[in-house]
Predicted model as a PDB file, atoms N, CA, C, CB and O in Angstrom, pLDDT in the B-factor column:
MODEL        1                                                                  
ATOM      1  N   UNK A   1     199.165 154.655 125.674  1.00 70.00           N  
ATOM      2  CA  UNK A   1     200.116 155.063 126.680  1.00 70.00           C  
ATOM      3  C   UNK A   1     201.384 155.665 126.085  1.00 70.00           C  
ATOM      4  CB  UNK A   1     200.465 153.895 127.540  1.00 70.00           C  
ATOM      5  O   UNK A   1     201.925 156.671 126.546  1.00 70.00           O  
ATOM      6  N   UNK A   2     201.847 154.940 124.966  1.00 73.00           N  
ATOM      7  CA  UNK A   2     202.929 155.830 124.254  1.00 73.00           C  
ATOM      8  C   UNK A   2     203.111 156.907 124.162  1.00 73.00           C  
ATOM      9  CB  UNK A   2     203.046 155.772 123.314  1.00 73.00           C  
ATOM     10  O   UNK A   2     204.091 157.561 124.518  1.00 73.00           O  
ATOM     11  N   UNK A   3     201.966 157.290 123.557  1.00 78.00           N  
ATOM     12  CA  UNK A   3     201.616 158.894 123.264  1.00 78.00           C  
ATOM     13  C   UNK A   3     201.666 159.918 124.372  1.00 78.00           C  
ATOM     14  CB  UNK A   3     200.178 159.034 122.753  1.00 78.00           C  
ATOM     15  O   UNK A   3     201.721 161.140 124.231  1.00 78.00           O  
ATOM     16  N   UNK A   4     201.634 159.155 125.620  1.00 85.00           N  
ATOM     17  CA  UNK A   4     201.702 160.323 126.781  1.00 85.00           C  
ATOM     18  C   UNK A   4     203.390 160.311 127.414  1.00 85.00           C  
ATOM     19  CB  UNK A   4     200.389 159.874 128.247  1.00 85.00           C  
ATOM     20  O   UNK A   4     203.684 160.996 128.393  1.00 85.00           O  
ATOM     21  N   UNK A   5     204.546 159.318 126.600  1.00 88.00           N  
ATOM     22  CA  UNK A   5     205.434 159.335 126.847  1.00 88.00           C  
ATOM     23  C   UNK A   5     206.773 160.161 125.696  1.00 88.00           C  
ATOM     24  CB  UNK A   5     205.345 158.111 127.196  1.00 88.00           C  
ATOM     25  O   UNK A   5     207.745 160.899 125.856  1.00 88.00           O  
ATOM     26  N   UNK A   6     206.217 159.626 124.785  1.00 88.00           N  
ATOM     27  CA  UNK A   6     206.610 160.567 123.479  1.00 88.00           C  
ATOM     28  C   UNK A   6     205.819 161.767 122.732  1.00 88.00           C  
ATOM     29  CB  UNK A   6     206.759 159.680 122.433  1.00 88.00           C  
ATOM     30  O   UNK A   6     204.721 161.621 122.195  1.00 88.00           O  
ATOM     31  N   UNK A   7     206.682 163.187 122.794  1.00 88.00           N  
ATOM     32  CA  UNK A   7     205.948 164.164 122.503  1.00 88.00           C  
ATOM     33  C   UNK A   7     205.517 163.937 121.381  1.00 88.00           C  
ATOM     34  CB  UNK A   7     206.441 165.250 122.602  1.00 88.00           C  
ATOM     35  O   UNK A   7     205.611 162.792 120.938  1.00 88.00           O  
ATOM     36  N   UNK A   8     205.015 164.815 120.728  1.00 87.00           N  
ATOM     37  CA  UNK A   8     204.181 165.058 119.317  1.00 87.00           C  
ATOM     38  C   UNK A   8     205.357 165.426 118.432  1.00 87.00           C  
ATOM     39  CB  UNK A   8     202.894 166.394 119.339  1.00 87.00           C  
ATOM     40  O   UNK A   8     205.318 164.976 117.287  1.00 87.00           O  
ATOM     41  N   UNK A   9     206.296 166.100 118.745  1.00 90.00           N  
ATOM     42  CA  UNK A   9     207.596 166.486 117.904  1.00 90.00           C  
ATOM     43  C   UNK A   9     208.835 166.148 118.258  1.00 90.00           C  
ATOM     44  CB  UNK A   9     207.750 167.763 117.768  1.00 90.00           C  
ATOM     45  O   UNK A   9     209.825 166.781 117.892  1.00 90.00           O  
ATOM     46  N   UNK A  10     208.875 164.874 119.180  1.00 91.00           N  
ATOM     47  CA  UNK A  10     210.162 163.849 119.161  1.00 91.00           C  
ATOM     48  C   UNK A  10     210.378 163.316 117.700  1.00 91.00           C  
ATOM     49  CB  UNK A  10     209.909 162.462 120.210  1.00 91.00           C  
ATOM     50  O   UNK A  10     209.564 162.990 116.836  1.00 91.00           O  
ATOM     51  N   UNK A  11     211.824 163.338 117.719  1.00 92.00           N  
ATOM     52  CA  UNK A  11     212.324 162.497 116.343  1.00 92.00           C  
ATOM     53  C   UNK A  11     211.998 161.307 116.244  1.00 92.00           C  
ATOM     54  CB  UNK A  11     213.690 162.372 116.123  1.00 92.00           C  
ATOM     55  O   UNK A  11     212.118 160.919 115.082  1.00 92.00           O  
ATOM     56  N   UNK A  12     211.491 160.238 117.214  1.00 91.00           N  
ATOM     57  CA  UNK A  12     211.264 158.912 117.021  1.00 91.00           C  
ATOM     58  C   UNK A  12     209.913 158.943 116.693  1.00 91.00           C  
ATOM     59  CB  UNK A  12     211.608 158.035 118.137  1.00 91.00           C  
ATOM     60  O   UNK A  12     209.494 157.809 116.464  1.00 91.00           O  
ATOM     61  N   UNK A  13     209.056 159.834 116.582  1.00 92.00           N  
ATOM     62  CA  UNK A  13     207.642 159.550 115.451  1.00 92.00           C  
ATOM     63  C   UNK A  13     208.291 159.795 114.501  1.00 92.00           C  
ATOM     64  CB  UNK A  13     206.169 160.468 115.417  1.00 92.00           C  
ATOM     65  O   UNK A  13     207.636 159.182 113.658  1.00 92.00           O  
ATOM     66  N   UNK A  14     209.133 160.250 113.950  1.00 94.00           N  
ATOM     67  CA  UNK A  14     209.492 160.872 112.753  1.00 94.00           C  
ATOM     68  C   UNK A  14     209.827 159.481 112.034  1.00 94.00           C  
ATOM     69  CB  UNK A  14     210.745 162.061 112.875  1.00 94.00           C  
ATOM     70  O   UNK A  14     209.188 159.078 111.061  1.00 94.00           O  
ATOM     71  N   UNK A  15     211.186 158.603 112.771  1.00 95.00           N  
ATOM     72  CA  UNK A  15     211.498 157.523 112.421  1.00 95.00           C  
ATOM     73  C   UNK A  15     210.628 156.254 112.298  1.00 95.00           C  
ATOM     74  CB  UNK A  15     212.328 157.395 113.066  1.00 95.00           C  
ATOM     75  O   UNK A  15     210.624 155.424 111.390  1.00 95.00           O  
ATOM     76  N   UNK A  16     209.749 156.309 113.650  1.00 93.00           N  
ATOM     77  CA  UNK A  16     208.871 155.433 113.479  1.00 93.00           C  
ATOM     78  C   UNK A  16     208.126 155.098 111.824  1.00 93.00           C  
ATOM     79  CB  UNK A  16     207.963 155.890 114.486  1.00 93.00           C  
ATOM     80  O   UNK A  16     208.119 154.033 111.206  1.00 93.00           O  
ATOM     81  N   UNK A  17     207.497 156.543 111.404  1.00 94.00           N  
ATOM     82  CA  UNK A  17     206.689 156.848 110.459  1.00 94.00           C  
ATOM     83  C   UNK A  17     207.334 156.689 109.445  1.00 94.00           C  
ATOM     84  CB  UNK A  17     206.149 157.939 110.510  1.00 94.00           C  
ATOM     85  O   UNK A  17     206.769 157.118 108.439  1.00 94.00           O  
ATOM     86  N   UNK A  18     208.619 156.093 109.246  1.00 96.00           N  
ATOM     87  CA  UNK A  18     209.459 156.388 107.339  1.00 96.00           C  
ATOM     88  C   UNK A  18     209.882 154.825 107.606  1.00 96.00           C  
ATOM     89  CB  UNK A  18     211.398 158.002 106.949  1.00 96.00           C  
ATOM     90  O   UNK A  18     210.054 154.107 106.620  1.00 96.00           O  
ATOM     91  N   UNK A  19     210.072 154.226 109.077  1.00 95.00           N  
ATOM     92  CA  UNK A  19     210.461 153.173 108.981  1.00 95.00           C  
ATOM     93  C   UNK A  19     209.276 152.324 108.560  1.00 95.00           C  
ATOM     94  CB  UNK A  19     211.112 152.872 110.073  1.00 95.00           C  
ATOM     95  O   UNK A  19     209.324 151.464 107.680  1.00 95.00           O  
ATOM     96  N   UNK A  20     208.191 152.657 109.285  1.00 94.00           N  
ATOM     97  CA  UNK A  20     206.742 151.694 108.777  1.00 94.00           C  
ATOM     98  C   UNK A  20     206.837 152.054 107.270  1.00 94.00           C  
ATOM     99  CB  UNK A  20     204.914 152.255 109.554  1.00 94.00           C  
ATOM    100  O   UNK A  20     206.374 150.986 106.870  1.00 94.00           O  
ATOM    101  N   UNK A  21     207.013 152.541 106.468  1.00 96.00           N  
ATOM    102  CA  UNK A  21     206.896 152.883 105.277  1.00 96.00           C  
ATOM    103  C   UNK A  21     208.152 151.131 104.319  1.00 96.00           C  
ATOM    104  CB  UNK A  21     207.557 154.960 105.250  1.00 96.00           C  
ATOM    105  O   UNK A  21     208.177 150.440 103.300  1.00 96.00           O  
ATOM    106  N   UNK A  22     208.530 151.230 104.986  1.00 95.00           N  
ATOM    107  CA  UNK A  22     209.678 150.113 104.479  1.00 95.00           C  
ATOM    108  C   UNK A  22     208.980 148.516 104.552  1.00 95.00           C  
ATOM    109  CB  UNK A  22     211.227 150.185 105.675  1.00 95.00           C  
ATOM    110  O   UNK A  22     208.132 148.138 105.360  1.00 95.00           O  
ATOM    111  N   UNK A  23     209.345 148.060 103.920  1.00 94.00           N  
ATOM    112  CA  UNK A  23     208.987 146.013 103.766  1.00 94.00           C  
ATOM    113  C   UNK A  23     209.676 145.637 104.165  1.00 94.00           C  
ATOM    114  CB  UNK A  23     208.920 145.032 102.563  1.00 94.00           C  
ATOM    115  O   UNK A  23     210.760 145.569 103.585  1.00 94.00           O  
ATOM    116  N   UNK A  24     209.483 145.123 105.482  1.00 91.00           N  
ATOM    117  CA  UNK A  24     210.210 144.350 106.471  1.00 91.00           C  
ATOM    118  C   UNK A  24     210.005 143.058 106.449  1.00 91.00           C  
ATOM    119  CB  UNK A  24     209.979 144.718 107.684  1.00 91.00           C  
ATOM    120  O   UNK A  24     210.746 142.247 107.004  1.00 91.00           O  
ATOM    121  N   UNK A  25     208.635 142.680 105.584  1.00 89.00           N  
ATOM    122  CA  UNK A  25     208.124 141.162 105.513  1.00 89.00           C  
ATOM    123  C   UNK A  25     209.236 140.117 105.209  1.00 89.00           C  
ATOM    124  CB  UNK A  25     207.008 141.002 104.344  1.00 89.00           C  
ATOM    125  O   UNK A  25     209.199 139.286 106.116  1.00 89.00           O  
ATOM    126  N   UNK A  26     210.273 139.792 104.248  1.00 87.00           N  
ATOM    127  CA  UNK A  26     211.658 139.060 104.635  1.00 87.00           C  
ATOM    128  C   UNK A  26     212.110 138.928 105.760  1.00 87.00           C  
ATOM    129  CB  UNK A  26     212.651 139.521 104.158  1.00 87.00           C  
ATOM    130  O   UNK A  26     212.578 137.879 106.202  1.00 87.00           O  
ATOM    131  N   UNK A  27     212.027 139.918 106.318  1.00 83.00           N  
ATOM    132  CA  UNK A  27     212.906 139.405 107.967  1.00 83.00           C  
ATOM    133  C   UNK A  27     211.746 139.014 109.160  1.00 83.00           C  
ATOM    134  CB  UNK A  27     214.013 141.051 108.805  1.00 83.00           C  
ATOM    135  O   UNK A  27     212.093 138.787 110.319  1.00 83.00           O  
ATOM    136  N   UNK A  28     210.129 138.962 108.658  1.00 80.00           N  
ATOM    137  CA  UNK A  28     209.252 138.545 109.279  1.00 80.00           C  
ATOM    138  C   UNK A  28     209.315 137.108 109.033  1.00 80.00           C  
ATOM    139  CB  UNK A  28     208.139 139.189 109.016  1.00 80.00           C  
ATOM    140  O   UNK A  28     209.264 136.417 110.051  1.00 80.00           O  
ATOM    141  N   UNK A  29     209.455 136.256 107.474  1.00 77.00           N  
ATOM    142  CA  UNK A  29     209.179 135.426 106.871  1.00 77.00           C  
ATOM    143  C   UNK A  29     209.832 134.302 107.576  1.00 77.00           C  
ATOM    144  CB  UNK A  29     209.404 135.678 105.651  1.00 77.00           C  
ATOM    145  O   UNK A  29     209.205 133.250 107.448  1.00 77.00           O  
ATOM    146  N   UNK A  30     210.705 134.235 108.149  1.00 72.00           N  
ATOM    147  CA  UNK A  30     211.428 133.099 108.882  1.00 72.00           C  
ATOM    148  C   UNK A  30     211.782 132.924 110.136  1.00 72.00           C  
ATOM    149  CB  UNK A  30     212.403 132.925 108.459  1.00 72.00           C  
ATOM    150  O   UNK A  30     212.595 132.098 110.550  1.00 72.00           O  
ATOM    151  N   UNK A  31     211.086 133.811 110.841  1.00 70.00           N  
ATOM    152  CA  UNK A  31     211.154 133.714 112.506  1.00 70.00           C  
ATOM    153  C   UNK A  31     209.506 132.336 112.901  1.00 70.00           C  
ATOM    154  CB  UNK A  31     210.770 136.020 113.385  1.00 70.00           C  
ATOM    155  O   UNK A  31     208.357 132.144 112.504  1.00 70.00           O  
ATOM    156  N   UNK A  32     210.377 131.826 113.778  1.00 66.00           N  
ATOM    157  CA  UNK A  32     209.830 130.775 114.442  1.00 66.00           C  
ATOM    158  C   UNK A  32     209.184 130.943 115.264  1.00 66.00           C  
ATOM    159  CB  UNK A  32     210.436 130.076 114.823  1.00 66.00           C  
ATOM    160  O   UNK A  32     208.243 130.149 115.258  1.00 66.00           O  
ATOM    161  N   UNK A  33     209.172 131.887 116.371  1.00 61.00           N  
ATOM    162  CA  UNK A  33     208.844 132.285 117.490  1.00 61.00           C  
ATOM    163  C   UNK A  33     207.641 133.555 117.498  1.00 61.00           C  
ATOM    164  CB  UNK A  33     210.134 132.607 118.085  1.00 61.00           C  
ATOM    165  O   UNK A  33     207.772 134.771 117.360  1.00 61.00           O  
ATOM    166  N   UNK A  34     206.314 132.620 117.743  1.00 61.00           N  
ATOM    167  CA  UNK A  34     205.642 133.878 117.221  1.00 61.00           C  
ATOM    168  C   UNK A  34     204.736 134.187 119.269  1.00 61.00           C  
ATOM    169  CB  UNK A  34     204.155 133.347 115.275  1.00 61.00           C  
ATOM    170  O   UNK A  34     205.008 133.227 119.991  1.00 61.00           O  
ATOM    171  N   UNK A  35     204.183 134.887 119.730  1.00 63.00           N  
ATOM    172  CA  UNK A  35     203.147 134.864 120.613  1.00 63.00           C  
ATOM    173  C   UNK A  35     202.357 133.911 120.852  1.00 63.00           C  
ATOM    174  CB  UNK A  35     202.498 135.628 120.420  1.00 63.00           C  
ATOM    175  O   UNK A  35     201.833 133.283 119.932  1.00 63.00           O  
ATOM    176  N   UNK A  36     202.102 133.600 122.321  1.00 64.00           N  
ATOM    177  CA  UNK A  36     200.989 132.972 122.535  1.00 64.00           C  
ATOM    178  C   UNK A  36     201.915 131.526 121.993  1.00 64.00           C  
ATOM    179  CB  UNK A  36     199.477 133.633 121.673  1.00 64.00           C  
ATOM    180  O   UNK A  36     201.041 130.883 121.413  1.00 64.00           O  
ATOM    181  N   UNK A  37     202.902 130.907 121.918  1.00 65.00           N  
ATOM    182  CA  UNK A  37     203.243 129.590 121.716  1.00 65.00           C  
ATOM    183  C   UNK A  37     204.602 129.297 122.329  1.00 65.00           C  
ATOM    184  CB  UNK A  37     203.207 129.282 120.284  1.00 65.00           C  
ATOM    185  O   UNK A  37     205.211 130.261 122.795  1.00 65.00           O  
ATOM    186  N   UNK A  38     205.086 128.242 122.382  1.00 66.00           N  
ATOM    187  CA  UNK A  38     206.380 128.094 123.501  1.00 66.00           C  
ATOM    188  C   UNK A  38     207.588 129.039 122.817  1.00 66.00           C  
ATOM    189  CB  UNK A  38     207.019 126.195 123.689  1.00 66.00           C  
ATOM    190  O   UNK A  38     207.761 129.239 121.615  1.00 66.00           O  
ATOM    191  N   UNK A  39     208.426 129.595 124.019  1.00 67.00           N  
ATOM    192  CA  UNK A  39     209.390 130.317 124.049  1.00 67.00           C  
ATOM    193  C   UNK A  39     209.424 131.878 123.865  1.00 67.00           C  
ATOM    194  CB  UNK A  39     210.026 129.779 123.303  1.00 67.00           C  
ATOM    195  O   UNK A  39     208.283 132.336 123.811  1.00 67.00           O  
ATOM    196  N   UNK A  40     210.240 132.653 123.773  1.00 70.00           N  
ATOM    197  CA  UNK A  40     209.621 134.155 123.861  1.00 70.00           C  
ATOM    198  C   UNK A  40     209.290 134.496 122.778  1.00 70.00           C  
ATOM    199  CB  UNK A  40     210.413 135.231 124.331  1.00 70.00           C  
ATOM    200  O   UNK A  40     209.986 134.100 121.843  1.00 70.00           O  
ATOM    201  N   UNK A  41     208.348 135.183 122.550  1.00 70.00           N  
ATOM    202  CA  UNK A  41     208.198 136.144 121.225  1.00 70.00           C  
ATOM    203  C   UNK A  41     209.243 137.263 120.625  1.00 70.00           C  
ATOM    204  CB  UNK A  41     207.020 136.944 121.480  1.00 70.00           C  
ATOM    205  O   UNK A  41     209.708 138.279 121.141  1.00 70.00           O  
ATOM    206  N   UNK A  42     209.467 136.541 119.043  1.00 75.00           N  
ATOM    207  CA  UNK A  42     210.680 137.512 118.420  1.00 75.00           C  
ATOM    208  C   UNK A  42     210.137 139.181 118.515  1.00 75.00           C  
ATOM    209  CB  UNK A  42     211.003 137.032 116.528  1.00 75.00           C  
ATOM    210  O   UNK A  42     208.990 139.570 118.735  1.00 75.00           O  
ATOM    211  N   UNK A  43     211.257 139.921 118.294  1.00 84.00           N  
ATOM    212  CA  UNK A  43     210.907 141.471 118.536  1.00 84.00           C  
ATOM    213  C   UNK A  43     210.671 142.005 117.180  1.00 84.00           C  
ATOM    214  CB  UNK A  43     212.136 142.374 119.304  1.00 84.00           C  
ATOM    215  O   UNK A  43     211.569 142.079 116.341  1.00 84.00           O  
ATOM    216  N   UNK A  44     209.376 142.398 116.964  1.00 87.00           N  
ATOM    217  CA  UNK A  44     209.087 142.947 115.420  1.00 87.00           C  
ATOM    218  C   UNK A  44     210.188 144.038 114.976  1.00 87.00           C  
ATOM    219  CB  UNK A  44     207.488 143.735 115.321  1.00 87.00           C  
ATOM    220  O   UNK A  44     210.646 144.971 115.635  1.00 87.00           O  
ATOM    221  N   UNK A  45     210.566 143.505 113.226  1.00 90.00           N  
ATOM    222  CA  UNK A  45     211.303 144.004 112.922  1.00 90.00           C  
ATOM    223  C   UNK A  45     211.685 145.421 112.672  1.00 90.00           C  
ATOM    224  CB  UNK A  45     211.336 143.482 112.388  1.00 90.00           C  
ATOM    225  O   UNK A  45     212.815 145.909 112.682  1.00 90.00           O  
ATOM    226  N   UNK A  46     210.495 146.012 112.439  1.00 92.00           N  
ATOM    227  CA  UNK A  46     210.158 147.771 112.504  1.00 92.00           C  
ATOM    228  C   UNK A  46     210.392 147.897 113.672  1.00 92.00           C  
ATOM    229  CB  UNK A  46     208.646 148.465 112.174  1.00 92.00           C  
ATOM    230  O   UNK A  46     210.679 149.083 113.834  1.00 92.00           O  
ATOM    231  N   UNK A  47     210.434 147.465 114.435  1.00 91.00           N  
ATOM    232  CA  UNK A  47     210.885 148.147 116.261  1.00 91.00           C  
ATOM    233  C   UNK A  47     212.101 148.155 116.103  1.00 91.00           C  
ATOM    234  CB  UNK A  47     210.556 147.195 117.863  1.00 91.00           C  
ATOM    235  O   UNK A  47     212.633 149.265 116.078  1.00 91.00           O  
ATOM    236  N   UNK A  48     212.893 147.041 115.958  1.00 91.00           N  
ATOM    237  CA  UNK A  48     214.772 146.857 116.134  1.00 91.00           C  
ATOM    238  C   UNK A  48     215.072 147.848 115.053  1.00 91.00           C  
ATOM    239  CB  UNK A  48     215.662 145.003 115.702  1.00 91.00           C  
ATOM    240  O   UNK A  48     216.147 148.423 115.224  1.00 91.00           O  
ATOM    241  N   UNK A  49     214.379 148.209 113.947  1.00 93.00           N  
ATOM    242  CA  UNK A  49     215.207 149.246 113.033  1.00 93.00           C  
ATOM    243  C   UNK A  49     214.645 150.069 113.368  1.00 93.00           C  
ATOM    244  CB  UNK A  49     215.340 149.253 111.596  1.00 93.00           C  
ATOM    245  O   UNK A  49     215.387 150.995 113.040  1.00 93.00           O  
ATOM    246  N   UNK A  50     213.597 150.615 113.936  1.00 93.00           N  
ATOM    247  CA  UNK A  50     213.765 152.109 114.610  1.00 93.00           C  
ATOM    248  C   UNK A  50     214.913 152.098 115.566  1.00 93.00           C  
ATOM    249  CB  UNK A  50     212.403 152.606 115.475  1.00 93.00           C  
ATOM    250  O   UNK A  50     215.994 152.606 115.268  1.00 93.00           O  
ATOM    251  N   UNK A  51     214.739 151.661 116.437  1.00 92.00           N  
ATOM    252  CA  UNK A  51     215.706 151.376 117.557  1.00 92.00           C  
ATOM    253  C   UNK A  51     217.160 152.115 117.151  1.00 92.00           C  
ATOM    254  CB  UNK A  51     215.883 149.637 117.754  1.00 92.00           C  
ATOM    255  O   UNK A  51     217.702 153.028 117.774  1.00 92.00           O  
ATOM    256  N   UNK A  52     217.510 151.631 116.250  1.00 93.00           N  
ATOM    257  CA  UNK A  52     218.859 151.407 115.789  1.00 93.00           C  
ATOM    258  C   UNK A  52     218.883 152.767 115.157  1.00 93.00           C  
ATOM    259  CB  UNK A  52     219.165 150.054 114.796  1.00 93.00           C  
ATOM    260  O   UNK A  52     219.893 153.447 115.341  1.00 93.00           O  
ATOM    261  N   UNK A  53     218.124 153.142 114.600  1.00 94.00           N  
ATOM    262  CA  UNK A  53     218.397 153.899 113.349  1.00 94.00           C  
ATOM    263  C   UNK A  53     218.181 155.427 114.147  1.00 94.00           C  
ATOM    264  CB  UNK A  53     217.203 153.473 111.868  1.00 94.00           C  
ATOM    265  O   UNK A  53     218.727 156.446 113.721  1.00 94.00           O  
ATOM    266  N   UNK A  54     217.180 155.410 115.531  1.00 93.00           N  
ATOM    267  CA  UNK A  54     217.125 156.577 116.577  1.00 93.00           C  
ATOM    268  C   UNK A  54     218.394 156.741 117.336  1.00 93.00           C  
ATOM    269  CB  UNK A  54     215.991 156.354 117.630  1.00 93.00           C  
ATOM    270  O   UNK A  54     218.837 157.835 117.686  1.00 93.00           O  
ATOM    271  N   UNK A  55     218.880 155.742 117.539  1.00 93.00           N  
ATOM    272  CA  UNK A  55     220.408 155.643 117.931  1.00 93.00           C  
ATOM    273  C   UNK A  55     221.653 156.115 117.287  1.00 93.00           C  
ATOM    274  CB  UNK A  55     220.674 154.473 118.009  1.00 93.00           C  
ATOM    275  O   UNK A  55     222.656 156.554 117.850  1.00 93.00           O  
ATOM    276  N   UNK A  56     221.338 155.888 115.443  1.00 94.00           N  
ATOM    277  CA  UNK A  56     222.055 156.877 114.719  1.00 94.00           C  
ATOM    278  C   UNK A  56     222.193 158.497 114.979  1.00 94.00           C  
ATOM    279  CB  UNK A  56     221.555 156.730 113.570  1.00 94.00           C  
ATOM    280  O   UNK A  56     223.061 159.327 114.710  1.00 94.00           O  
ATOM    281  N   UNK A  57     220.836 158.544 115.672  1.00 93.00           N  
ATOM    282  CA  UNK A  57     220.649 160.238 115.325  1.00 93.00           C  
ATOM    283  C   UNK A  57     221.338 160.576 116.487  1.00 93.00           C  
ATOM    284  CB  UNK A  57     218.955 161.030 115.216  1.00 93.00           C  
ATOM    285  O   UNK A  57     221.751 161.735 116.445  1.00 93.00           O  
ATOM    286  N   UNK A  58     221.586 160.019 117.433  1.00 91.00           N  
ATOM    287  CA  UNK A  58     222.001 160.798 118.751  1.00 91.00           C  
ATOM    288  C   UNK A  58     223.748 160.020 118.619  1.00 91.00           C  
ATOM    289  CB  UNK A  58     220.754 160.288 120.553  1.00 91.00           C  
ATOM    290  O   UNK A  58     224.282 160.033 119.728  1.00 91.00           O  
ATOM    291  N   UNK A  59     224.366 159.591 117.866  1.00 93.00           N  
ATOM    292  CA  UNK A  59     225.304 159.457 117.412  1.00 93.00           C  
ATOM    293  C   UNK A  59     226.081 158.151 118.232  1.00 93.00           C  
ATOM    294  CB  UNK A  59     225.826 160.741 117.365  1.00 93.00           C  
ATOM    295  O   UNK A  59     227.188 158.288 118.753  1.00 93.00           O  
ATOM    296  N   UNK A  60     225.376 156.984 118.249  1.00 91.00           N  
ATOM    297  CA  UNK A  60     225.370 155.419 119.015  1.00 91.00           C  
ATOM    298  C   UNK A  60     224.907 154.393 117.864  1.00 91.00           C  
ATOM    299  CB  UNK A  60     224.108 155.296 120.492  1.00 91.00           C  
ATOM    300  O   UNK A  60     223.771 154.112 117.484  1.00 91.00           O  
ATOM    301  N   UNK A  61     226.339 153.859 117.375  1.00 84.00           N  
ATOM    302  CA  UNK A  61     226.478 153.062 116.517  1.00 84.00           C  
ATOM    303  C   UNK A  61     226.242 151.557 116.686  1.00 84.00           C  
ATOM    304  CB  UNK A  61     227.515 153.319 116.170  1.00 84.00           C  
ATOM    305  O   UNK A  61     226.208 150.667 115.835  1.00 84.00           O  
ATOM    306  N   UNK A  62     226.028 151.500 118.526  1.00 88.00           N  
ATOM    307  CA  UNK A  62     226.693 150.439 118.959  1.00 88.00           C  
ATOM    308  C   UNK A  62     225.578 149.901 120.104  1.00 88.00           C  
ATOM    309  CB  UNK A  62     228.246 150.852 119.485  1.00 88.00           C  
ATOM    310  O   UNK A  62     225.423 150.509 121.163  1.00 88.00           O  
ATOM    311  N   UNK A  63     224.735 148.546 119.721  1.00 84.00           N  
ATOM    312  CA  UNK A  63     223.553 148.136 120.099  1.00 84.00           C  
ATOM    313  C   UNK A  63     223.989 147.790 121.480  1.00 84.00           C  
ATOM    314  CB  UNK A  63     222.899 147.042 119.224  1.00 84.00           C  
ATOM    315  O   UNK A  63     223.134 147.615 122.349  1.00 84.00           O  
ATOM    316  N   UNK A  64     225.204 147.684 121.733  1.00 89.00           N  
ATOM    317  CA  UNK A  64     225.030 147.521 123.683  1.00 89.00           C  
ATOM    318  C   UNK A  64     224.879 148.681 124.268  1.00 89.00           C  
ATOM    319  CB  UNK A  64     226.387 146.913 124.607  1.00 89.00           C  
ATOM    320  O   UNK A  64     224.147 148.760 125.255  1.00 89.00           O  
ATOM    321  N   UNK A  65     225.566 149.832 123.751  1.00 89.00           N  
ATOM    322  CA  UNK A  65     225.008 151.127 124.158  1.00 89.00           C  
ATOM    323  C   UNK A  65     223.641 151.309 124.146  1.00 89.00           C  
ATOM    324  CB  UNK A  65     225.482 152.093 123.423  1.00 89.00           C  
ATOM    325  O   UNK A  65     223.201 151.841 125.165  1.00 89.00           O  
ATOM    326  N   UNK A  66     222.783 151.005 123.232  1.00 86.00           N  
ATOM    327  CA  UNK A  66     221.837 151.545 123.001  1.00 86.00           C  
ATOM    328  C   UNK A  66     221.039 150.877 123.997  1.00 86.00           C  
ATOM    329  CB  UNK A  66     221.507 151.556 121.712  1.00 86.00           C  
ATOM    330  O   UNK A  66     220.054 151.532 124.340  1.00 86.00           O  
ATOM    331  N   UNK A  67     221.215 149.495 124.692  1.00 84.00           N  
ATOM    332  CA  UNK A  67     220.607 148.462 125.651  1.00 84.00           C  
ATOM    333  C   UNK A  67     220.913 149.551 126.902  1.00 84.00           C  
ATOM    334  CB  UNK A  67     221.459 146.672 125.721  1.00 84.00           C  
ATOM    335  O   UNK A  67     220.072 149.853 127.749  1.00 84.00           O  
ATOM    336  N   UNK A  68     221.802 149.893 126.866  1.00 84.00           N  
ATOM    337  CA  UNK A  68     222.359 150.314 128.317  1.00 84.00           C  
ATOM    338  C   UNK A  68     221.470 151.741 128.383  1.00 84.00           C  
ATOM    339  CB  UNK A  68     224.347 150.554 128.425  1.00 84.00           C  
ATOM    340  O   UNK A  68     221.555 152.476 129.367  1.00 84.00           O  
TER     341      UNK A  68                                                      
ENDMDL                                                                          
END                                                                             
């Protein structure tokens, strides 16, 4: 379903694709909260640093903006 929401030459494949490239496993290593067990599931860490880092590009430094 993604794919029919994000074009083929949006910047967030771009980011997506250099951010998966990175070792995020440290900030995987100590979350408690996994699926399928009590309380919500933490938000994988390659998502929150795309997030953030697509937010750089359109010039939003600032994660309540980026919520909003």
């Amino acid at each position: 379903m993604i794919d029919e929401l994000v074009g083929a030459d949006h910047p967030a494949r771009m980011i997506w694709g250099i951010v998966g490239k990175i070792d995020l496993s440290p900030f995987e290593s100590d979350v408690a909260s996994f699926e399928k067990q009590c309380g919500r599931a933490a938000w994988p860490p390659r998502l929150l640093v795309s997030v953030l880092a697509y937010g750089y590009t359109l010039g939003t430094g600032s994660a309540r903006e980026l919520e909003r």
